[in-house]
N, CA, C, O and CB atoms as a CASP TS submission, in Angstrom:
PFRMAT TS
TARGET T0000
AUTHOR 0000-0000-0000
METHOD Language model
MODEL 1
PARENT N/A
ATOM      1  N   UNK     1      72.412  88.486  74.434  1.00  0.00           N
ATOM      2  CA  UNK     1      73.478  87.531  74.152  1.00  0.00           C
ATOM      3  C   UNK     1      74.491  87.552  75.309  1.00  0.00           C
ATOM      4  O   UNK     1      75.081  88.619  75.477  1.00  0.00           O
ATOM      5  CB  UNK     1      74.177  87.863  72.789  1.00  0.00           C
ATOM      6  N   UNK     2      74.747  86.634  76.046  1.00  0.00           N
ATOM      7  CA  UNK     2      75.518  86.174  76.933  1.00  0.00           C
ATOM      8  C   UNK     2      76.882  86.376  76.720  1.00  0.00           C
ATOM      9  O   UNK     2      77.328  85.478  76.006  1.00  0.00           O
ATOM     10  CB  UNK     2      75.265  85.001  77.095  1.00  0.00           C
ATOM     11  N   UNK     3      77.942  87.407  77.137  1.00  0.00           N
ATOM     12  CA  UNK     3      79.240  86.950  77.015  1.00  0.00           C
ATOM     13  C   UNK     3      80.581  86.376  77.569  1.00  0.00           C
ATOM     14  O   UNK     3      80.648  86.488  78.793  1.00  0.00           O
ATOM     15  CB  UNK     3      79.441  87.514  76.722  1.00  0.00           C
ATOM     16  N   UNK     4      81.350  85.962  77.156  1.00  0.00           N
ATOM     17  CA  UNK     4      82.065  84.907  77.318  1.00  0.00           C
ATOM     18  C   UNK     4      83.533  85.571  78.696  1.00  0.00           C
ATOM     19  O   UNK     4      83.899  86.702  79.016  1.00  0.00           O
ATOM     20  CB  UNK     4      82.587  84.386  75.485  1.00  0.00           C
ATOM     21  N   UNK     5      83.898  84.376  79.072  1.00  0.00           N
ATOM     22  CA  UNK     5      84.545  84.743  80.374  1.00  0.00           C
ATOM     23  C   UNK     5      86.286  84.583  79.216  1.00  0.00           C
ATOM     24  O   UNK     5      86.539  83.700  78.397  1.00  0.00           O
ATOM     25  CB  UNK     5      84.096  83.279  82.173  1.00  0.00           C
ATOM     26  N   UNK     6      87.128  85.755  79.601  1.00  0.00           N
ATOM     27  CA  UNK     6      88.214  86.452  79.065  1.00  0.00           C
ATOM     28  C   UNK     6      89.652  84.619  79.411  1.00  0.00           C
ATOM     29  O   UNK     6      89.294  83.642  80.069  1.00  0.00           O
ATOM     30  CB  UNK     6      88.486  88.508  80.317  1.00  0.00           C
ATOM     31  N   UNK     7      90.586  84.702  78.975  1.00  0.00           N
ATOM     32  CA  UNK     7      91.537  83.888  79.205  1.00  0.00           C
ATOM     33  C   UNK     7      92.674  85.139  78.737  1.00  0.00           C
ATOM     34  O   UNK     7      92.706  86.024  77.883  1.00  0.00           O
ATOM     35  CB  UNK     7      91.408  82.337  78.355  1.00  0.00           C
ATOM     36  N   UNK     8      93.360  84.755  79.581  1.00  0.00           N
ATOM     37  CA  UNK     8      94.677  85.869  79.151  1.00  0.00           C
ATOM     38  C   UNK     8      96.031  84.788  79.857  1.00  0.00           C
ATOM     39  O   UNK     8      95.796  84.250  80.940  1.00  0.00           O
ATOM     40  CB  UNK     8      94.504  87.968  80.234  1.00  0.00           C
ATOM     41  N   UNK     9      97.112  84.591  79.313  1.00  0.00           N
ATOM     42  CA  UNK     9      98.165  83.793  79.693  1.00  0.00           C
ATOM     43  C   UNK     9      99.310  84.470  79.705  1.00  0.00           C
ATOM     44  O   UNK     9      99.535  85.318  78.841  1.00  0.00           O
ATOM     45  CB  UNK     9      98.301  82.728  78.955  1.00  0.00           C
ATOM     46  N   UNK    10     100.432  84.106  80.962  1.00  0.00           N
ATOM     47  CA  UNK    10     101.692  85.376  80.763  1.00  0.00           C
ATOM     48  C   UNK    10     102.733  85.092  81.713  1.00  0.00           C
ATOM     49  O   UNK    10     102.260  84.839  82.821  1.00  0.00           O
ATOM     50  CB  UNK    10     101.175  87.070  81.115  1.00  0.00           C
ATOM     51  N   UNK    11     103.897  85.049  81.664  1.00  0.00           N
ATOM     52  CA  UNK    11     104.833  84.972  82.418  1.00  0.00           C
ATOM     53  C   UNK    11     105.449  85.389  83.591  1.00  0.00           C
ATOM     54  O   UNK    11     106.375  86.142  83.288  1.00  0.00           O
ATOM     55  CB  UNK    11     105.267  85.072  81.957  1.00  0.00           C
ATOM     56  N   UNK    12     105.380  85.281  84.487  1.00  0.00           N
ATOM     57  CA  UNK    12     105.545  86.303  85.386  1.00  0.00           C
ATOM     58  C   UNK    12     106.703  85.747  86.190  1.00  0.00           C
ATOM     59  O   UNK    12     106.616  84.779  86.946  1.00  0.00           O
ATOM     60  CB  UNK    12     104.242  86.655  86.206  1.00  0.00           C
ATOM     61  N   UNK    13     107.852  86.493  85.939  1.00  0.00           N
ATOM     62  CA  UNK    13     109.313  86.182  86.673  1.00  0.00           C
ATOM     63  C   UNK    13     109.723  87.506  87.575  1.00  0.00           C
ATOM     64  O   UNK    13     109.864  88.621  87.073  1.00  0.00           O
ATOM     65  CB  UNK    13     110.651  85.882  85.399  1.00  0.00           C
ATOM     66  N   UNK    14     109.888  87.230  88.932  1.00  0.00           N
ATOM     67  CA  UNK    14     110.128  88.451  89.753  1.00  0.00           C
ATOM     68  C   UNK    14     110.480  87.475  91.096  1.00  0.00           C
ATOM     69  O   UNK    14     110.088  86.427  91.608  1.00  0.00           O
ATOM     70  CB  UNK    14     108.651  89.691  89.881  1.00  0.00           C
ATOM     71  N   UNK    15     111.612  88.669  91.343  1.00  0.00           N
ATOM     72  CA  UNK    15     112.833  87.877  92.476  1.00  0.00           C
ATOM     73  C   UNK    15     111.999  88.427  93.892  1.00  0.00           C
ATOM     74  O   UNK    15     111.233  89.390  93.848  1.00  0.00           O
ATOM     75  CB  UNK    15     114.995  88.687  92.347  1.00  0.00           C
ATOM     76  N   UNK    16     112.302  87.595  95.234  1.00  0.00           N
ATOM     77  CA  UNK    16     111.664  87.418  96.061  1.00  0.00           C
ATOM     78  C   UNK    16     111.939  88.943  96.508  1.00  0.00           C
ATOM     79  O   UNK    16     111.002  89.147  97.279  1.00  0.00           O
ATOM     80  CB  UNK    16     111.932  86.194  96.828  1.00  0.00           C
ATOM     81  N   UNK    17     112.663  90.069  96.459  1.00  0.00           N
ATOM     82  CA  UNK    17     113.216  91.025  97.200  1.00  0.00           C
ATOM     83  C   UNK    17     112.176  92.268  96.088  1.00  0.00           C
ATOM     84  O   UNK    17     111.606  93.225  96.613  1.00  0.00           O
ATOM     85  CB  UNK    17     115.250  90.987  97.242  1.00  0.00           C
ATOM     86  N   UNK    18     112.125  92.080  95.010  1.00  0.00           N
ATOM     87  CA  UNK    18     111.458  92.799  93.883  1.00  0.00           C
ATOM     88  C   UNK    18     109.331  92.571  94.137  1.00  0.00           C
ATOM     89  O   UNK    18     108.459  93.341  93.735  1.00  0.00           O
ATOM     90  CB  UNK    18     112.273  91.836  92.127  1.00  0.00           C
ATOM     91  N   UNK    19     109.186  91.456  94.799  1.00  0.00           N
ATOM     92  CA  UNK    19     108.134  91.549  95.222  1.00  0.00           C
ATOM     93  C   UNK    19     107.847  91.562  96.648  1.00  0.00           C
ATOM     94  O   UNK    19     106.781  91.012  96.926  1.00  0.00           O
ATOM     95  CB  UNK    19     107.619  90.790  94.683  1.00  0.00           C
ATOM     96  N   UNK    20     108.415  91.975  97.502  1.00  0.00           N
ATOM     97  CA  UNK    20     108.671  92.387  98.997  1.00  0.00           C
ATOM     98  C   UNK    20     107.119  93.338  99.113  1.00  0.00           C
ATOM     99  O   UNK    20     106.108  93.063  99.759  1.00  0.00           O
ATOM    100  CB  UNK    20     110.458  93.477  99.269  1.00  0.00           C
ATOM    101  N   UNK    21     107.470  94.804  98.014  1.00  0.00           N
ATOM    102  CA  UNK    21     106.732  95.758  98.470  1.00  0.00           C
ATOM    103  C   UNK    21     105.061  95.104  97.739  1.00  0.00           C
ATOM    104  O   UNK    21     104.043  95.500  98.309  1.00  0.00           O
ATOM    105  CB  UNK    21     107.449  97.413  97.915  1.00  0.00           C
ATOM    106  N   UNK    22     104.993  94.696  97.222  1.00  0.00           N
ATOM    107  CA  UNK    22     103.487  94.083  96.676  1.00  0.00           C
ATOM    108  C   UNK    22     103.275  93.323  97.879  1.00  0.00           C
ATOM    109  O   UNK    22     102.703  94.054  98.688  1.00  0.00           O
ATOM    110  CB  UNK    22     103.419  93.023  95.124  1.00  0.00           C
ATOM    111  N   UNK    23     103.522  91.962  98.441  1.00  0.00           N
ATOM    112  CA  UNK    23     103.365  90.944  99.384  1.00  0.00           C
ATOM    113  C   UNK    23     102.983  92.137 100.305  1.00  0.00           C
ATOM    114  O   UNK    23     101.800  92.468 100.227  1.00  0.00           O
ATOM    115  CB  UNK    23     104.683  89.847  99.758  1.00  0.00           C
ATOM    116  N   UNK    24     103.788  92.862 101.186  1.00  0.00           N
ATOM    117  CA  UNK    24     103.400  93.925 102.059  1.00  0.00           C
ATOM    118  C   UNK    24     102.268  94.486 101.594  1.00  0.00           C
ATOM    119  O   UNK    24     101.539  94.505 102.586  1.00  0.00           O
ATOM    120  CB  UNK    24     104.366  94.908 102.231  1.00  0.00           C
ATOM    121  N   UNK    25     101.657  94.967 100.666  1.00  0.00           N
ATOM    122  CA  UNK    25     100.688  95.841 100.296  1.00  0.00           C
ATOM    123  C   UNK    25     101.044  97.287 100.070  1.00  0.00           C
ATOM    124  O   UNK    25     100.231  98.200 100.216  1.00  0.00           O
ATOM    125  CB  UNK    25      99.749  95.759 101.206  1.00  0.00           C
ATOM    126  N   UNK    26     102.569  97.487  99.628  1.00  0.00           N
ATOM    127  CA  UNK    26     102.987  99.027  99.987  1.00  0.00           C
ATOM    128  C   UNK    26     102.748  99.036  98.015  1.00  0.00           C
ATOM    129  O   UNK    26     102.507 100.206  97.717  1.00  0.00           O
ATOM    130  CB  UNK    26     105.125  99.467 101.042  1.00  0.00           C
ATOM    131  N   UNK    27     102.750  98.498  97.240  1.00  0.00           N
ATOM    132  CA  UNK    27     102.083  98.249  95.786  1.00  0.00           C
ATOM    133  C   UNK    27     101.332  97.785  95.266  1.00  0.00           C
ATOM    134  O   UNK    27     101.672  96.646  94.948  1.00  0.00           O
ATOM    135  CB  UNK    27     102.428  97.924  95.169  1.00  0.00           C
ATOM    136  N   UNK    28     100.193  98.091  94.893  1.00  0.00           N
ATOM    137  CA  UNK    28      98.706  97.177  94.898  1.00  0.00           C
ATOM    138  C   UNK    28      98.463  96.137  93.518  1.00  0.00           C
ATOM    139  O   UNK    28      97.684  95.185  93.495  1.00  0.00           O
ATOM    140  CB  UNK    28      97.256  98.417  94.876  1.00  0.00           C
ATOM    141  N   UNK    29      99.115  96.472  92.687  1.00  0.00           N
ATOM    142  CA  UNK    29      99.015  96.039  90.912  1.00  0.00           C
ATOM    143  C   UNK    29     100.335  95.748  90.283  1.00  0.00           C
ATOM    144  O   UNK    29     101.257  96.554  90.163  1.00  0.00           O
ATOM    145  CB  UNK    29      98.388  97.351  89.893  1.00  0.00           C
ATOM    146  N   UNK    30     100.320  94.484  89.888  1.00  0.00           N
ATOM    147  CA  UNK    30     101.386  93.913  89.171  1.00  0.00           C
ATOM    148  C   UNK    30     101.257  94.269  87.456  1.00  0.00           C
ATOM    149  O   UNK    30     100.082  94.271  87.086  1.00  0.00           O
ATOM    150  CB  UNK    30     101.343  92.278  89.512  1.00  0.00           C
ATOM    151  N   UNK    31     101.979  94.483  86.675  1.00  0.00           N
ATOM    152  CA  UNK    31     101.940  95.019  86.089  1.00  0.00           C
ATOM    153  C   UNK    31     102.305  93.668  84.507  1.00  0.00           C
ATOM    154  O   UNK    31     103.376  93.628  83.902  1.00  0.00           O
ATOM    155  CB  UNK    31     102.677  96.215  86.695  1.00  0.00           C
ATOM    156  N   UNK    32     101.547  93.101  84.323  1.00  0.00           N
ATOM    157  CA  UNK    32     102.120  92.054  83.072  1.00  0.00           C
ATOM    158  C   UNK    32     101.857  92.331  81.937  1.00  0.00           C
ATOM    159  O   UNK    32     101.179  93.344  81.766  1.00  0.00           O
ATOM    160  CB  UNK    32     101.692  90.738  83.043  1.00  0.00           C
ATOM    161  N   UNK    33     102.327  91.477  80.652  1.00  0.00           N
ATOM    162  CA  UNK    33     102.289  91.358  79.217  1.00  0.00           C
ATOM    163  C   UNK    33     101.821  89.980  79.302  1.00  0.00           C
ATOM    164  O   UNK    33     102.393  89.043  79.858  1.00  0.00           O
ATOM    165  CB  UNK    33     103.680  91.642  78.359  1.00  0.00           C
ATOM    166  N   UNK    34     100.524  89.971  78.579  1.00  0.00           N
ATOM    167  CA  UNK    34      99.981  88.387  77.962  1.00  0.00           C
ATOM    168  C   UNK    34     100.730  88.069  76.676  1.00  0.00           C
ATOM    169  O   UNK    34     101.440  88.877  76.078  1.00  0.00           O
ATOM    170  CB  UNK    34      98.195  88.335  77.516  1.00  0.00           C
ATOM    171  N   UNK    35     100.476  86.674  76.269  1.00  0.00           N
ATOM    172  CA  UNK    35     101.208  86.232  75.324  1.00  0.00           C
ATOM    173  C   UNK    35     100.231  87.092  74.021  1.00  0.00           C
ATOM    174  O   UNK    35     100.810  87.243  72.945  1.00  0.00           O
ATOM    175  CB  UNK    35     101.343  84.421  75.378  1.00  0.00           C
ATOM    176  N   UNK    36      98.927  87.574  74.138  1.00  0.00           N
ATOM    177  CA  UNK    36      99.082  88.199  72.806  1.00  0.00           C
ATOM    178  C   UNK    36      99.397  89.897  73.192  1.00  0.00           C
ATOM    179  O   UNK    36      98.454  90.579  72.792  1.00  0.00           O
ATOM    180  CB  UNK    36      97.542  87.915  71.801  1.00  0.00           C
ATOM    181  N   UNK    37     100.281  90.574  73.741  1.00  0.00           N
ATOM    182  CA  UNK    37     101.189  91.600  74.363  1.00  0.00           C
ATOM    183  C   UNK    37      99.953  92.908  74.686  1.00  0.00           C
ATOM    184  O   UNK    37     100.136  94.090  74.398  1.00  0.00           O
ATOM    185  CB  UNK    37     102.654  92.094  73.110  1.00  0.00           C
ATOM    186  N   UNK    38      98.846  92.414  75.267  1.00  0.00           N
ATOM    187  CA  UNK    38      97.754  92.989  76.440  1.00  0.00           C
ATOM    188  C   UNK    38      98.936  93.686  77.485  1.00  0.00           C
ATOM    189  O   UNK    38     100.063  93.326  77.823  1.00  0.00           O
ATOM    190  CB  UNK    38      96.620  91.465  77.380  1.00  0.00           C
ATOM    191  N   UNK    39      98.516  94.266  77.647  1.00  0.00           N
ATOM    192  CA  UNK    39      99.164  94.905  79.679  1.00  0.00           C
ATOM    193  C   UNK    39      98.061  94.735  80.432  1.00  0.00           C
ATOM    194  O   UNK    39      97.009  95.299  80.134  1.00  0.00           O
ATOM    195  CB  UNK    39      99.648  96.950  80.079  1.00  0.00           C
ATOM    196  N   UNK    40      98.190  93.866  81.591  1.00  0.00           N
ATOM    197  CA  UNK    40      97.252  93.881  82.245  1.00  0.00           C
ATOM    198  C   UNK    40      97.642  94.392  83.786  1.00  0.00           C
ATOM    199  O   UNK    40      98.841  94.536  84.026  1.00  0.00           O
ATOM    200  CB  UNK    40      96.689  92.622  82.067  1.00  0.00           C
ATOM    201  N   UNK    41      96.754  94.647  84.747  1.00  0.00           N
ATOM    202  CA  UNK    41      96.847  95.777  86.017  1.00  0.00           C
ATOM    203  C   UNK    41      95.847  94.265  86.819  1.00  0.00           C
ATOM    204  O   UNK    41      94.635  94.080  86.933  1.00  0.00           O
ATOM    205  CB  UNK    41      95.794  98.021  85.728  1.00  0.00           C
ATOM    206  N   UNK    42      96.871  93.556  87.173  1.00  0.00           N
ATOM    207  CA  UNK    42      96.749  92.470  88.559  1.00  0.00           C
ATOM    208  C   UNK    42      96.789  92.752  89.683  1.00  0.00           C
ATOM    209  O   UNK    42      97.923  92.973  90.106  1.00  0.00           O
ATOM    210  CB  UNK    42      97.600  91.588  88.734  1.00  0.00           C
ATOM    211  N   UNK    43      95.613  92.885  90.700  1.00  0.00           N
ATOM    212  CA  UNK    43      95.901  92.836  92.485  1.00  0.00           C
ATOM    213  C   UNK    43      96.579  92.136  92.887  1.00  0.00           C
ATOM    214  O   UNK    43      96.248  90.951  92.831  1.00  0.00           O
ATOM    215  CB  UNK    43      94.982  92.549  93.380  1.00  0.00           C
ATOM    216  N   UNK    44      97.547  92.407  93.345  1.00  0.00           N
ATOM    217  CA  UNK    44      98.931  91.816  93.850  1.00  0.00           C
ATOM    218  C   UNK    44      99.090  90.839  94.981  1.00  0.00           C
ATOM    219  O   UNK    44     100.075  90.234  95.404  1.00  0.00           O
ATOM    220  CB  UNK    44      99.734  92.875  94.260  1.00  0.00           C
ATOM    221  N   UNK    45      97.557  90.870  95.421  1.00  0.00           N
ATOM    222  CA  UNK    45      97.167  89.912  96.664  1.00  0.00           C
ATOM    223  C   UNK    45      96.671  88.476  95.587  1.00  0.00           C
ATOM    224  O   UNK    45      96.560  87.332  96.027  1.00  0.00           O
ATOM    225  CB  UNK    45      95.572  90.749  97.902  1.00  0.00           C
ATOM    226  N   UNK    46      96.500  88.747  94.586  1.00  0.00           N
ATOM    227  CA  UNK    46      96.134  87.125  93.779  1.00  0.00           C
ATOM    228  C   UNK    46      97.244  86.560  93.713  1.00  0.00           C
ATOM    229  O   UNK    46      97.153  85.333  93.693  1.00  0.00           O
ATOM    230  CB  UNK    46      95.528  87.044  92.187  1.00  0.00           C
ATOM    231  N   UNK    47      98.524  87.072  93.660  1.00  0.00           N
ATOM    232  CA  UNK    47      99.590  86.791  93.632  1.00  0.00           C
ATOM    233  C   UNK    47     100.479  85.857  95.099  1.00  0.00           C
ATOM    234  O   UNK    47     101.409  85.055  95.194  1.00  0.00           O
ATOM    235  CB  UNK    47      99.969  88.063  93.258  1.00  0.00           C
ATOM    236  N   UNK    48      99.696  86.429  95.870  1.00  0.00           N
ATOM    237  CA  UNK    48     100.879  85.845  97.567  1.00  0.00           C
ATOM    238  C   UNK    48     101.263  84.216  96.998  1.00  0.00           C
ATOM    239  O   UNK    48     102.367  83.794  96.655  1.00  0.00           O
ATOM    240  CB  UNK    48      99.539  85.620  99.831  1.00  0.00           C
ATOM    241  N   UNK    49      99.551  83.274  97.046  1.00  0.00           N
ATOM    242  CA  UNK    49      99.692  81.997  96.794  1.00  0.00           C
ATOM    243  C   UNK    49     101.140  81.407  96.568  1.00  0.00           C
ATOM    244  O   UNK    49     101.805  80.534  97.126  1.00  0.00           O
ATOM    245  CB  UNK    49      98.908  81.786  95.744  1.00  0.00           C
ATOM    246  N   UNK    50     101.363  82.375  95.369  1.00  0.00           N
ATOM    247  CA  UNK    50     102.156  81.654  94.654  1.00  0.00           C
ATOM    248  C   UNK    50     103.749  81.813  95.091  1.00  0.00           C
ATOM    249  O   UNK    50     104.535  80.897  94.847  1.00  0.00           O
ATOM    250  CB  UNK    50     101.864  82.025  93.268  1.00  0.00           C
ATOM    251  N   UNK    51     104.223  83.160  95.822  1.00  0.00           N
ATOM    252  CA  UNK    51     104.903  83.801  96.548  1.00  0.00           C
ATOM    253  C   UNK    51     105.732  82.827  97.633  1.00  0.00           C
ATOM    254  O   UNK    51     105.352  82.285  98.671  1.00  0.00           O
ATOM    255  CB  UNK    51     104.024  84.772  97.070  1.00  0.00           C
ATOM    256  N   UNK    52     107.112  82.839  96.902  1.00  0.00           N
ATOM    257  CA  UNK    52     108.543  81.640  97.951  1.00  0.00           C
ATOM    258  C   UNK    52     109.169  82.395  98.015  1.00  0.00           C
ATOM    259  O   UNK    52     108.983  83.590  97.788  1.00  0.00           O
ATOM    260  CB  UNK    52     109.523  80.222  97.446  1.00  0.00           C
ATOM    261  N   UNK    53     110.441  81.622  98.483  1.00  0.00           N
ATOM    262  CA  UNK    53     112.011  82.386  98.734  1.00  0.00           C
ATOM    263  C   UNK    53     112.366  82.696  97.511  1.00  0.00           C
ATOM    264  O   UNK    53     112.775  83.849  97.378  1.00  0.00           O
ATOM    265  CB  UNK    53     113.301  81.482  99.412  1.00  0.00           C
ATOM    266  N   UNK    54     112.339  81.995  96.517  1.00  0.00           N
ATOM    267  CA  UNK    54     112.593  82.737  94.865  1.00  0.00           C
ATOM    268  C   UNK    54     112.142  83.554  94.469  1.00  0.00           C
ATOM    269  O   UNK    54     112.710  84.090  93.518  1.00  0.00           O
ATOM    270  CB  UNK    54     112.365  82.224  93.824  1.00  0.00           C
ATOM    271  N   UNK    55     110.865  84.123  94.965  1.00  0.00           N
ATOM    272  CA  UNK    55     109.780  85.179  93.919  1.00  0.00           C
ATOM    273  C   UNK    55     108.901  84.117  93.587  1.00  0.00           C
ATOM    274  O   UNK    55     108.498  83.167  94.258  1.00  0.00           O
ATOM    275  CB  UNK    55     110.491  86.027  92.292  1.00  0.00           C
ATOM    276  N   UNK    56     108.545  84.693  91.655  1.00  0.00           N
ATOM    277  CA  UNK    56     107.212  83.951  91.517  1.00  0.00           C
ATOM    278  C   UNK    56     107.937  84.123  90.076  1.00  0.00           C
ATOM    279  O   UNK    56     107.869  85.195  89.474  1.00  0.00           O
ATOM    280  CB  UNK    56     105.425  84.613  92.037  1.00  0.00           C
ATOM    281  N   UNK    57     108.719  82.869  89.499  1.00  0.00           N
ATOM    282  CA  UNK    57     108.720  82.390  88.796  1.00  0.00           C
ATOM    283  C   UNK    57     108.106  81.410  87.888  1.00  0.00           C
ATOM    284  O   UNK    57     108.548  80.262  87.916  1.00  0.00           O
ATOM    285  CB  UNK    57     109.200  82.395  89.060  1.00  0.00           C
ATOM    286  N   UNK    58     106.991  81.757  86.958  1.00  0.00           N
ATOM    287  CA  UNK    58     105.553  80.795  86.301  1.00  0.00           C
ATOM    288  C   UNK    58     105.034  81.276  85.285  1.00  0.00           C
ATOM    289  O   UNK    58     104.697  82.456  85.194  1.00  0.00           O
ATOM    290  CB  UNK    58     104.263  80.642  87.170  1.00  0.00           C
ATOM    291  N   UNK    59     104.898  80.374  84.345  1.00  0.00           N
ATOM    292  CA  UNK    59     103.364  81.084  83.553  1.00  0.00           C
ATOM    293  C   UNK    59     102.196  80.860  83.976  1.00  0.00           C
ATOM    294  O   UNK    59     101.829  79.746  84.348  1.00  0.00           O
ATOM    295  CB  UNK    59     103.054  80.691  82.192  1.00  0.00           C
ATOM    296  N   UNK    60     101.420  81.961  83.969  1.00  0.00           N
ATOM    297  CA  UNK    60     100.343  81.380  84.397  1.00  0.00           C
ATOM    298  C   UNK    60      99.198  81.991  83.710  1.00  0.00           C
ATOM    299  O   UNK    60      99.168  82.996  83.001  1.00  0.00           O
ATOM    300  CB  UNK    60     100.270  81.435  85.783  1.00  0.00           C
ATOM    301  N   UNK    61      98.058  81.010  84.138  1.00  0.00           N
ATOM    302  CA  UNK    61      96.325  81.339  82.950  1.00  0.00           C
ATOM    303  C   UNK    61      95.587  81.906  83.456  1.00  0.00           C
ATOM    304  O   UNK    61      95.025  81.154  84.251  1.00  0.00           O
ATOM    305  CB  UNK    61      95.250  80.198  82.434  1.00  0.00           C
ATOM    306  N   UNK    62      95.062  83.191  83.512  1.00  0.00           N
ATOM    307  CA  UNK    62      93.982  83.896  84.330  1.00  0.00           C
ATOM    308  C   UNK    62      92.781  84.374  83.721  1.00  0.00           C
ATOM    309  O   UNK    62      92.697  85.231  82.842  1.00  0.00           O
ATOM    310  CB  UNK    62      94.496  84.996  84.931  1.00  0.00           C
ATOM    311  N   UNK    63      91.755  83.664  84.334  1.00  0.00           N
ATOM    312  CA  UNK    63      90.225  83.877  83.626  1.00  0.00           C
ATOM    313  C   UNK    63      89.318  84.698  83.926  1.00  0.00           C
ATOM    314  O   UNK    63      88.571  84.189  84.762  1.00  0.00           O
ATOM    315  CB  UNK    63      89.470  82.913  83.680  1.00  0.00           C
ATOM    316  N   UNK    64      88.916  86.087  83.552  1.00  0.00           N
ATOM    317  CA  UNK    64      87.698  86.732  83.898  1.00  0.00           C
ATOM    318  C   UNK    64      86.557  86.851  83.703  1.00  0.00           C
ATOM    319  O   UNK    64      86.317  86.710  82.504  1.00  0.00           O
ATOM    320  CB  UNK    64      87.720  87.404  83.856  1.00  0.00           C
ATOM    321  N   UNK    65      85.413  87.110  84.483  1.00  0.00           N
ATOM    322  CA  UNK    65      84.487  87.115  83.900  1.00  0.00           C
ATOM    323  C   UNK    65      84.422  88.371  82.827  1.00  0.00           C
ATOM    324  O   UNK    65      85.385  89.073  82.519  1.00  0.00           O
ATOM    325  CB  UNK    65      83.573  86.995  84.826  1.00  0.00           C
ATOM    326  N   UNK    66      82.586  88.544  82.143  1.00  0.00           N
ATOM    327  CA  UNK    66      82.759  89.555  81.331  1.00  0.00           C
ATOM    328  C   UNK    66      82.882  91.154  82.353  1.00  0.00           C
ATOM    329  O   UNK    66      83.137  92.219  81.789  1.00  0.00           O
ATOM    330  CB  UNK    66      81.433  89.426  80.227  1.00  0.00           C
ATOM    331  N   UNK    67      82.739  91.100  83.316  1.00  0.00           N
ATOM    332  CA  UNK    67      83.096  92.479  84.095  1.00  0.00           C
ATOM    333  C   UNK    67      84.549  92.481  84.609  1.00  0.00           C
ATOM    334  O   UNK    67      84.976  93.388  85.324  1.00  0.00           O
ATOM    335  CB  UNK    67      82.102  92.708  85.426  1.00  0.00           C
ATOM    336  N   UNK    68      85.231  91.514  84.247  1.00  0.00           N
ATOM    337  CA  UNK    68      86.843  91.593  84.564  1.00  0.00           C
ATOM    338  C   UNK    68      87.039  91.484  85.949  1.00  0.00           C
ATOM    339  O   UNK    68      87.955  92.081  86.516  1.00  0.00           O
ATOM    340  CB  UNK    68      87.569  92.960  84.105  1.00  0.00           C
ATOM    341  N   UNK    69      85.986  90.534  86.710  1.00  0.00           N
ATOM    342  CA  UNK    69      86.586  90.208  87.924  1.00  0.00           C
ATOM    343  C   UNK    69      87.048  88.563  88.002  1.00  0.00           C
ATOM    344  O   UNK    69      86.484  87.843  87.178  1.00  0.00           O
ATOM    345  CB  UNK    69      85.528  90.612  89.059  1.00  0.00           C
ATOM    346  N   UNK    70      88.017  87.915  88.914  1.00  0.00           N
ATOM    347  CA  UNK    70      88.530  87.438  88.614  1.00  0.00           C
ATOM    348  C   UNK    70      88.226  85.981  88.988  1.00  0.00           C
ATOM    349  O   UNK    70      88.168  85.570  90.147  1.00  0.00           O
ATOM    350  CB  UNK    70      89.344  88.014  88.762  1.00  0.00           C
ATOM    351  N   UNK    71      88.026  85.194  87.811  1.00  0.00           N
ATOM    352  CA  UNK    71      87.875  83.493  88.432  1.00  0.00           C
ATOM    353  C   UNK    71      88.883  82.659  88.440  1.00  0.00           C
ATOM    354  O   UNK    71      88.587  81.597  88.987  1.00  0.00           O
ATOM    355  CB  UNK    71      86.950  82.612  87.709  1.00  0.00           C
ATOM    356  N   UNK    72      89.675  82.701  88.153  1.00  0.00           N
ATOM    357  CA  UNK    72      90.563  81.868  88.259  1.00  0.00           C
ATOM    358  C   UNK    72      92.001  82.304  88.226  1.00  0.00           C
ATOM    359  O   UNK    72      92.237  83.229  87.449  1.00  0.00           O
ATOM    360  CB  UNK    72      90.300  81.053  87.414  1.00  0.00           C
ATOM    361  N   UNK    73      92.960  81.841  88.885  1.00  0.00           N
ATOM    362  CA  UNK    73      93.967  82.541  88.540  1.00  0.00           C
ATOM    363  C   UNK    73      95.415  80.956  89.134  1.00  0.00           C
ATOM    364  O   UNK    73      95.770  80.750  90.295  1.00  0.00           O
ATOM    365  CB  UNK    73      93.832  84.435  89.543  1.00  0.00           C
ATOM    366  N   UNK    74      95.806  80.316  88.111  1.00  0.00           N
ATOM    367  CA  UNK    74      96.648  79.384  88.232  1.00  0.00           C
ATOM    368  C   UNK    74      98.085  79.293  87.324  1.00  0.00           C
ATOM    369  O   UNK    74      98.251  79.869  86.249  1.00  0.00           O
ATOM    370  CB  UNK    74      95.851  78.357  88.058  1.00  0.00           C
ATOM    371  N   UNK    75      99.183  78.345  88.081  1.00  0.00           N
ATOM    372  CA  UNK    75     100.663  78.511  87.146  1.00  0.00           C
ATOM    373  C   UNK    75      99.804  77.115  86.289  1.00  0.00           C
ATOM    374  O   UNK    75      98.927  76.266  86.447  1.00  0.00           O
ATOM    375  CB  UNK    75     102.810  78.152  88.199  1.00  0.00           C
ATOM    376  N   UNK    76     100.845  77.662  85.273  1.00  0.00           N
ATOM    377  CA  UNK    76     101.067  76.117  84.122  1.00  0.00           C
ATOM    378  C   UNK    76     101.715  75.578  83.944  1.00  0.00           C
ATOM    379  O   UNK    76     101.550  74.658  83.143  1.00  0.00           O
ATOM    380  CB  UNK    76     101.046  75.941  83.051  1.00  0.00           C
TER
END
């Protein structure tokens, strides 16, 4: 039986100076709460994309496969 690719959704608000050391690579894993209150351990390089002078203010939808690597990763 074939299984199904994961959806997890979550907020992620962090000021441009608070994600300095991730963007650099001196922190490898962002650390979130999905809306059903999962903790999930994000590579912090999926993150740059999204990365301005504000931080990374978004919700956003991230899809895994069943080995938890990552297909998709977009704001909403």
């Amino acid at each position: 039986m074939r299984q199904s690719n994961q959806v997890f959704q979550f907020p992620l608000n962090i000021s441009y100076e608070d994600f300095l050391p991730y963007y650099r690579g001196q922190v490898t894993k962002v650390e979130v709460i999905d809306t059903a209150g999962r903790t999930l351990w994000i590579s912090a390089r999926h993150f740059r994309p999204f990365f301005t002078r504000s931080g990374i203010r978004a919700y956003f939808k991230m899809v895994v496969d069943e080995q938890g690597n990552l297909i998709s990763l977009n704001k909403n």
